[in-house]
Wavefront OBJ file of the C-alpha trace (Angstrom):
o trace
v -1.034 15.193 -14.965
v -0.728 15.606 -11.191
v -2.016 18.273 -9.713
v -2.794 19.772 -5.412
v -6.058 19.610 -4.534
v -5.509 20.769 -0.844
v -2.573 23.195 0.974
v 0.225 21.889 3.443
v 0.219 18.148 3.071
v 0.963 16.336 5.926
v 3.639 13.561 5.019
v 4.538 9.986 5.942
v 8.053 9.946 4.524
v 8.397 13.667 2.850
v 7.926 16.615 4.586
v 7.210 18.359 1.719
v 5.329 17.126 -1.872
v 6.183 18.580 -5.217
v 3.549 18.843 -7.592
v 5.553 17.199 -10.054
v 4.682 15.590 -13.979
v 6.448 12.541 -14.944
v 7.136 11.061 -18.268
v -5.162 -15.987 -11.992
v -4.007 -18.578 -9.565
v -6.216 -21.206 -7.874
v -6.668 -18.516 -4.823
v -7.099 -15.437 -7.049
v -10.140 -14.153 -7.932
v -10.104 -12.255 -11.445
v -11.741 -12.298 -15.589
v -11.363 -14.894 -17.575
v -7.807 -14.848 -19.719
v -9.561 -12.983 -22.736
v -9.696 -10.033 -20.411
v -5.697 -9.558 -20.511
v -5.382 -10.035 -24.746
v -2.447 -8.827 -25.412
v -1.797 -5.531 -26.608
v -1.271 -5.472 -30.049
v -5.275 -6.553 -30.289
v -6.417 -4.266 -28.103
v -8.655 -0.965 -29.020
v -7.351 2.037 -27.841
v -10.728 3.740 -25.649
v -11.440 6.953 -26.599
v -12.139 8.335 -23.619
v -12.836 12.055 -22.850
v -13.562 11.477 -18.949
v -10.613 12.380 -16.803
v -9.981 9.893 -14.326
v -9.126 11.420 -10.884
v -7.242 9.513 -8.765
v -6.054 10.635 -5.080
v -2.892 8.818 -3.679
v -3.377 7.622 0.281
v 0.111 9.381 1.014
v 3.780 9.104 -0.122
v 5.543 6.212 0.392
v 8.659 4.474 -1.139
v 6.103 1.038 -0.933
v 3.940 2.442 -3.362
v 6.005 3.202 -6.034
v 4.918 1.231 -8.421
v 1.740 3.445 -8.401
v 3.867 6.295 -9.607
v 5.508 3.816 -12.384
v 2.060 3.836 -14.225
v 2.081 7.683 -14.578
v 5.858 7.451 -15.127
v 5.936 4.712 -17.438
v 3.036 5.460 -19.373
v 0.551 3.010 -19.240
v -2.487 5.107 -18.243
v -1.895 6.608 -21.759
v -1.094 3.790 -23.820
v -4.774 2.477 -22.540
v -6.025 5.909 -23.987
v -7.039 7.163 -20.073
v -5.844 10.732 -18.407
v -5.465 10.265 -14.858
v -5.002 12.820 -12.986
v -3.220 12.258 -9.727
v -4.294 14.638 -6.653
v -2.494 14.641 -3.559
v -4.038 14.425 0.255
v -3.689 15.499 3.461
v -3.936 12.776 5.344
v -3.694 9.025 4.991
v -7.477 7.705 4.389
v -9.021 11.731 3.778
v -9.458 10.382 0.184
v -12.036 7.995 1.396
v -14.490 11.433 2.410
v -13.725 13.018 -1.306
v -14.745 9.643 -2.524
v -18.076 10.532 -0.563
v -18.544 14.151 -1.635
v -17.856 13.188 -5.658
v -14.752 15.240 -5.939
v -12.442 12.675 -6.821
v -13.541 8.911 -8.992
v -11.198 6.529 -7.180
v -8.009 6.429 -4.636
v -5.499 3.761 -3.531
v -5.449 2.412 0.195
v -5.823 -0.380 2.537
v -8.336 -2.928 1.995
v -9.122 -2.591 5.584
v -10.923 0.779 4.896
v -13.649 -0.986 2.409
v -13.710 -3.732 5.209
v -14.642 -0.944 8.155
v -17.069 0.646 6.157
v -18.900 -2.407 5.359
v -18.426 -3.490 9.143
v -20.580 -0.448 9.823
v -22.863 -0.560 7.111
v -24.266 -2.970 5.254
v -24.990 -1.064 2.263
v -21.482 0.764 1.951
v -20.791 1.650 -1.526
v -16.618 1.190 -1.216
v -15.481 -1.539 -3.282
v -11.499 -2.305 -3.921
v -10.067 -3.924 -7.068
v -6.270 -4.472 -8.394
v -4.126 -5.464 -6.344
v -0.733 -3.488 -5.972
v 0.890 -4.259 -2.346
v 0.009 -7.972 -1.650
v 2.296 -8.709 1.393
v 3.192 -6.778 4.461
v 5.637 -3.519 3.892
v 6.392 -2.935 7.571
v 9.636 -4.394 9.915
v 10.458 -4.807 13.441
v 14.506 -2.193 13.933
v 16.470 -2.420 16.085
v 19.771 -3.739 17.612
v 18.751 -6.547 19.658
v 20.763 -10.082 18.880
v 18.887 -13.429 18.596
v 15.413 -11.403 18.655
v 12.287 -13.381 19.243
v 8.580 -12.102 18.809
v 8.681 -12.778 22.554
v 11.313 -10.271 22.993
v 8.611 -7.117 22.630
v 7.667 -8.282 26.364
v 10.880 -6.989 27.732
v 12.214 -4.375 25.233
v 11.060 -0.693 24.667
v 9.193 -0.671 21.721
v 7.312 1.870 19.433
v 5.176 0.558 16.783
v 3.515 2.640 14.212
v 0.964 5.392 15.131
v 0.128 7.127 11.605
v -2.059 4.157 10.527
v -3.824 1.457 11.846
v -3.098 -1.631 9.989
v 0.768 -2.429 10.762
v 0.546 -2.599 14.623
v -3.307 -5.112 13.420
v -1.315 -6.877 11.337
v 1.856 -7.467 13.845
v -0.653 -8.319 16.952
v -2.306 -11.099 14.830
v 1.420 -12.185 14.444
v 2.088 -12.149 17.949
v -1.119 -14.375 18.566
v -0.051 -16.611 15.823
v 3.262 -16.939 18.672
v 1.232 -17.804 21.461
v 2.009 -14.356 22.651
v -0.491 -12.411 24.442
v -0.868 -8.711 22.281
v -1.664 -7.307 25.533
v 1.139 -8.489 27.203
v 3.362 -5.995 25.028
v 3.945 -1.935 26.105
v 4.548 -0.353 23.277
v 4.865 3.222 22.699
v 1.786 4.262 20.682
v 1.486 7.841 19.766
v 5.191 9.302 17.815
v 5.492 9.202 14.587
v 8.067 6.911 12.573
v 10.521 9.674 12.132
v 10.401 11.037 15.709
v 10.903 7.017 16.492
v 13.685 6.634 14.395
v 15.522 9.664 16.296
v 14.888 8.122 19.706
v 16.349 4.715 18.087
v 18.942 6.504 17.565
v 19.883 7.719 20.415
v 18.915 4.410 22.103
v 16.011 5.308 23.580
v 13.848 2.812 21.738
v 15.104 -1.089 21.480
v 12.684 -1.985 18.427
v 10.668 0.369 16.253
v 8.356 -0.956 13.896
v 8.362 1.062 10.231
v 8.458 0.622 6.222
v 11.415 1.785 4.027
v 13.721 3.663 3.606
v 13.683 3.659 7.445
v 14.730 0.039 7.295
v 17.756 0.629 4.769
v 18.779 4.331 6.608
v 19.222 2.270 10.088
v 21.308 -0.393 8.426
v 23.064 2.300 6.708
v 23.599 4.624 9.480
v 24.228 2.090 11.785
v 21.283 2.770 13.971
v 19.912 -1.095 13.562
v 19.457 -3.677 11.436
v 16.002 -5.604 10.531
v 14.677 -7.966 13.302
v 11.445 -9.091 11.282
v 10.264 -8.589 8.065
v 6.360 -8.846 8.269
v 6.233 -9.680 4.319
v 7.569 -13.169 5.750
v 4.374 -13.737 6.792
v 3.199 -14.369 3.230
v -0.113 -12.889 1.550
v -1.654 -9.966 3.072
v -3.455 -7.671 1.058
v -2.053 -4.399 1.586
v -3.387 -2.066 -0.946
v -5.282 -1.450 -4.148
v -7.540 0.839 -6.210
v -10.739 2.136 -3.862
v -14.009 3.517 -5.429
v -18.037 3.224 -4.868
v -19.869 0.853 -7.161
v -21.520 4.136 -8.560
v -18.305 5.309 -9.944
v -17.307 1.510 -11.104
v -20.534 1.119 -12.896
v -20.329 4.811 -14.863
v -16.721 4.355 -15.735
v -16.530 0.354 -16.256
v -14.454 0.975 -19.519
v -12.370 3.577 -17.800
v -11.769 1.399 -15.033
v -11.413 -1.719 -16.998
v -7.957 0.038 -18.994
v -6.912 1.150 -15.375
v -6.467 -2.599 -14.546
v -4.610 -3.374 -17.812
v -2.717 -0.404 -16.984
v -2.157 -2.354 -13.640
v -1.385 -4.987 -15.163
v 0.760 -3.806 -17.220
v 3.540 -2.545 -14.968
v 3.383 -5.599 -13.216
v 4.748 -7.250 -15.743
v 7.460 -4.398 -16.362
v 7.651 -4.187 -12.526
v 9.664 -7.967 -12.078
v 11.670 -8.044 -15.347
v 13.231 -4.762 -13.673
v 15.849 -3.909 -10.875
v 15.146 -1.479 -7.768
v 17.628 0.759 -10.014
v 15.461 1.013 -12.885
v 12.341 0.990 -10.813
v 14.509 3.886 -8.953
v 15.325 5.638 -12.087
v 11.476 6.020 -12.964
v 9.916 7.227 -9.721
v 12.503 9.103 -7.978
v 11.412 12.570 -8.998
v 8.053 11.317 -6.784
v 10.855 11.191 -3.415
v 12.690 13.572 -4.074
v 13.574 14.161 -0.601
v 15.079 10.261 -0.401
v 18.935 10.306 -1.727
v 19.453 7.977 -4.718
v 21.294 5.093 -3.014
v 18.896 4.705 -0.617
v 15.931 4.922 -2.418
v 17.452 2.000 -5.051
v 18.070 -0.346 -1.607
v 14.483 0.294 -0.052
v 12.972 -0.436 -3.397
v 15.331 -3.362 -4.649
v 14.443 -5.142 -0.949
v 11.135 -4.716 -1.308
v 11.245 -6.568 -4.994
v 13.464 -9.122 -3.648
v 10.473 -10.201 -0.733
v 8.099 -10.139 -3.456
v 6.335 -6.833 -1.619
v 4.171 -6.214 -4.843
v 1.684 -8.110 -6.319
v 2.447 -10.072 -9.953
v -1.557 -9.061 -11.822
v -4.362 -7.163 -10.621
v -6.362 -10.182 -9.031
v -7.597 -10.140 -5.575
v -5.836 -12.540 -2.936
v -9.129 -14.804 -1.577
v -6.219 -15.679 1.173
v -4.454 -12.431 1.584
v -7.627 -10.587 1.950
v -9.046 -13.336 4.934
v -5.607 -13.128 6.328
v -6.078 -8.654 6.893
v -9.723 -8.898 7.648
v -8.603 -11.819 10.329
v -5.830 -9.642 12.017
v -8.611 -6.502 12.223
v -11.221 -8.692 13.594
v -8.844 -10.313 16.319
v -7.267 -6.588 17.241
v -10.929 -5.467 17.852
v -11.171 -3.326 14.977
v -14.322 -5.150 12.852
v -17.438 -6.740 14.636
v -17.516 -9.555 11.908
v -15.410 -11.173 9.079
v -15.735 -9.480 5.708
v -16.921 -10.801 2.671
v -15.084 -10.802 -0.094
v -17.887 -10.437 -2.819
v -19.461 -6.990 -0.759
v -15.514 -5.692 -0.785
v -14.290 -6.614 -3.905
v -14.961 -5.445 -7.197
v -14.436 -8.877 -8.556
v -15.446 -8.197 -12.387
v -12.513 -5.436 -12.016
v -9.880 -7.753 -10.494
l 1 2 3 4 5 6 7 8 9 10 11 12 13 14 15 16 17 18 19 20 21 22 23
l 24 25 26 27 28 29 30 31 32 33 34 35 36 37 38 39 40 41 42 43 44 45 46 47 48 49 50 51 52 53 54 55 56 57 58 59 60 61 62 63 64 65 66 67 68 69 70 71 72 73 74 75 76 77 78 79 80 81 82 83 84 85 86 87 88 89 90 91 92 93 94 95 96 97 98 99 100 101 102 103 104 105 106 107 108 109 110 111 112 113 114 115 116 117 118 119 120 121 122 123 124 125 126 127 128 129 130 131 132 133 134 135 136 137 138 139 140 141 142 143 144 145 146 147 148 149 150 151 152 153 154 155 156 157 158 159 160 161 162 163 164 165 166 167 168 169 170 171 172 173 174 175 176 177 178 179 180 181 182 183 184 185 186 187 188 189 190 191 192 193 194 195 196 197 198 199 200 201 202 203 204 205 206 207 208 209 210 211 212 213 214 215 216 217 218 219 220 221 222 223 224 225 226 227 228 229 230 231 232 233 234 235 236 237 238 239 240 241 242 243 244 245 246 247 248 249 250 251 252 253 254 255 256 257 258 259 260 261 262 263 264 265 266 267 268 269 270 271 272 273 274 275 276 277 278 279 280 281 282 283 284 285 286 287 288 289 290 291 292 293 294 295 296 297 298 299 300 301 302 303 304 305 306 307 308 309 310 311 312 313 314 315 316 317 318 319 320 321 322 323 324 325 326 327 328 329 330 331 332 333 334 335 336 337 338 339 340 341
């Protein structure tokens, strides 16, 4: 079931949002194995709670969170989710405050700041989803070099925080001073992608489909692909421990659920993957949509099970604390719901 729960959302990638109804590793923390029996010995949950869940905003990089509700697996775990739209990316973080809603997707890095500010912050984060970097350096510029953004007129991402974190901790990974770079700070990606366009930009800095439209269009071509950097934990499930420990079963067939679709997710092409979710972007034509998403499988965007990255979590919480953005490292036990993931 998805449902509105405000007026005149405000979108990344859509303008508009139809309220639509569609059919561990040595560095990963997680269960033990008997958590993931397979499913022919598990017991359905009866559960009468509905589980809501807020998305952060739409995006073509979070698709496979729409392939759960599409695919089924939130029912064949005997859970109704109900999926509620925002306004903003990050306003699910406040309904997560006031009770209105039991759990959202988003960056890590929110559950990091709150705990940066207080101690005693209830957000916790659990299954992973997007474990490496979505966003790329466009543009038309040959032989680029990190080094390059010195010189060249350059727009990186204003709508959220964590791309332009991420990309600075690249650029000191270079030897290359963040400060050193003018960038252009406060358009959004679409109004970047016109000016691109019409050469006013050298290098924007986005996710898909603006990465497949410019190579399609001929407007540019990708300069850097920040999931090249390897592990970054980009986003998962976000609730308060409150909510974790009065819905552990619910919670617990949300990660099989997870799970589950993970394992469709890379036995599957960015056709079929395109072929479940596209009445979610329905405003992104067909081809395109199946090259975004079929890109993003091929760099491994999405994560492979539910378990936390030890290494791609240190690896955000590093870039935040270098861009100025946290006071002190985060811990992984205080962020992570590690019985859940």
């Amino acid at each position: 079931m998805i449902s509105s729960l405000t007026n005149g959302d405000r979108r990344l990638i859509l303008p508009s949002l139809s309220a639509t109804k569609s059919p561990n590793g040595p560095d990963r923390s997680g269960p033990p194995d008997s958590f993931w029996n397979k499913r022919e010995s598990q017991q359905i949950l009866e559960i009468d709670v509905k589980i809501r869940l807020m998305e952060n905003f739409r995006a073509v990089f979070y698709a496979p969170y729409y392939a759960i509700h599409a695919l089924g697996f939130y029912a064949n775990e005997g859970i109704d989710v109900e999926l509620v739209s925002s306004d903003t990316p990050g306003d699910a973080i406040s309904h997560l405050a006031s009770d209105t809603i039991d759990m959202t997707w988003g960056g890590p890095m929110r559950v990091m700041t709150a705990h940066d500010r207080d101690d005693q912050s209830p957000l916790v984060c659990f299954g992973e989803v997007v474990s490496r970097d979505p966003f790329f350096l466009i543009g038309n510029c040959e032989g680029f070099k990190l080094s390059d953004l010195a010189h060249l007129r350059f727009a990186a991402v204003s709508e959220v925080p964590t791309p332009w974190m991420c990309l600075q901790q690249d650029l000191r990974d270079a030897n290359i001073d963040p400060k050193g770079i003018k960038r252009v700070s406060d358009r959004t990606m679409r109004d970047n992608y016109t000016a691109l366009r019409g050469k006013q930009l050298d290098v924007m800095q986005a996710f898909e489909p603006f990465a497949s439209k410019a190579e399609m269009d001929g407007s540019g071509k990708i300069l850097y692909a920040a999931s090249s950097r390897g592990p970054t934990v980009y986003t998962a499930f976000i609730a308060t421990r409150a909510k974790v420990a009065a819905h552990r079963d619910e919670f617990a067939a949300v990660t099989r659920a997870l799970a589950n679709m993970q394992q469709w997710l890379y036995t599957h092409s960015g056709q079929e993957l395109s072929e479940v979710v596209t009445s979610f972007f329905s405003d992104v034509p067909q081809k395109l949509l199946v090259r975004s998403l079929q890109r993003y499988l091929d760099a491994g965007l999405w994560a492979r099970d539910p378990a936390m990255s030890r290494p791609g979590f240190e690896r955000l919480g590093s870039s935040f604390l270098s861009g100025g953005a946290l006071k002190r490292s985060p811990v992984f036990e205080s962020c992570v719901a590690v019985a859940l993931t």
